[in-house]
N, C-alpha and C positions, 0 to 999 in steps of 0.2 A: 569350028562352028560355034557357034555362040549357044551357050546351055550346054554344051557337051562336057562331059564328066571326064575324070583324068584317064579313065581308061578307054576313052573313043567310043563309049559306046552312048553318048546323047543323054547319058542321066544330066541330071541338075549338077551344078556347082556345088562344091563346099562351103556353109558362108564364110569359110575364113580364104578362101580363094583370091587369087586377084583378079583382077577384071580388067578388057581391054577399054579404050574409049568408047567403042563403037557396042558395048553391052551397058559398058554406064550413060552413055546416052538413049541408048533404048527405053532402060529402065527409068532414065528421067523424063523420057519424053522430053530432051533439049536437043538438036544438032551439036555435031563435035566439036565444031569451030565457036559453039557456045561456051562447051566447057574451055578449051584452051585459051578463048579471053577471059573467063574467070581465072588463071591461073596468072595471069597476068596480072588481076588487078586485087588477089585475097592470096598470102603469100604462103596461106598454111596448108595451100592446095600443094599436094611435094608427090607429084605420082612418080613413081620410078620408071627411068625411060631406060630401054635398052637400043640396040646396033639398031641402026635406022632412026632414031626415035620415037619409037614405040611406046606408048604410055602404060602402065600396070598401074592401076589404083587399088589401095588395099583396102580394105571392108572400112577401115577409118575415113577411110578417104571420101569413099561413095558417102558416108553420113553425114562427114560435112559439104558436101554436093551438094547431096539431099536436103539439105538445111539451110543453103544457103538459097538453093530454087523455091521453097516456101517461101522463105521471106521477102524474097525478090518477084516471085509470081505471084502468091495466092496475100501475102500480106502488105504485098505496098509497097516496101522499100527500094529505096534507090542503090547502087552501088555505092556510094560513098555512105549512106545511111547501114548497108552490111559492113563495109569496113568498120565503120565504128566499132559499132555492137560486139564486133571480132575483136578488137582492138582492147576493147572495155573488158569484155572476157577474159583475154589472155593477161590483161593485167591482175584482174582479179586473184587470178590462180597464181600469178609471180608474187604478187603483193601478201600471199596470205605466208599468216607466221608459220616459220618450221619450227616442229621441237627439235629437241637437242640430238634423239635419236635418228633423223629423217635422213642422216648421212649414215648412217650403218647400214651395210648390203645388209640385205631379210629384213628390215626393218617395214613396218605395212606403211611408214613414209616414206620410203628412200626413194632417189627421184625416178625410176624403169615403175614403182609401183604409183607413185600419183600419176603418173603417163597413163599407163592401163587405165586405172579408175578412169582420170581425163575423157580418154578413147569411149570407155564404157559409158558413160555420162553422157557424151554428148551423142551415142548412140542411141542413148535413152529419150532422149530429147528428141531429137528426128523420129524414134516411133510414138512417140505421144503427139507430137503435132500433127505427124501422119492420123492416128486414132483419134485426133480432134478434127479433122479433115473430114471422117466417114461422116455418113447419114444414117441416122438413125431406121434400123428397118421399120 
């Protein structure tokens, strides 16, 4: 059941949970066959499918959903206008200079630690938009 907690008893998810299609579409308020042609057409969409193809999207996953449904419903953009924007992003982040240390494991550059940050960022970004969305009471 969808919201039911790991031990069956209906509490809420963990956020670091995964999530089936059918809760990340709830929570986006898209149909499923919405998200799966996003996956088609923004390639950073990477849900983890099991037997059957089952989709699992992990909490990074749902934020770039999240973020890609903003831009695409509430701000206008087109699909080929998100790919850019995605596009320009990802270069952004490849293009920036590493220090010398950013290949040392533990290093707060090395590449599992910009991923995180990445992850976290763009999580940031999907609730700020979301908090620029609300109405003031």
């Amino acid at each position: 059941m969808a919201g039911e907690g790991p031990d069956g008893t209906g509490g809420p998810k963990s956020p670091d949970a995964f999530r089936t299609i059918g809760e990340v579409s709830e929570a986006l308020g898209v149909p499923q066959h919405v998200l799966r042609f996003w996956e088609t057409k923004f390639p950073q969409i990477q849900p983890l499918k099991r037997g059957g193809g089952r989709r699992y999207y992990r909490p990074q996953d749902v934020a770039l959903l999240r973020h890609i449904r903003h831009l695409l419903h509430d701000e206008g953009y087109t699909v080929k206008g998100v790919q850019k924007l995605l596009r320009e992003r990802n270069a952004k982040t490849a293009a920036a200079p590493a220090a010398p240390a950013a290949n040392m494991p533990g290093s707060p550059l090395d590449p599992e630690a910009r991923a995180r940050a990445q992850r976290v960022l763009d999580e940031l970004c999907t609730l700020r938009d979301m908090l620029r969305e609300r109405k003031p009471a």
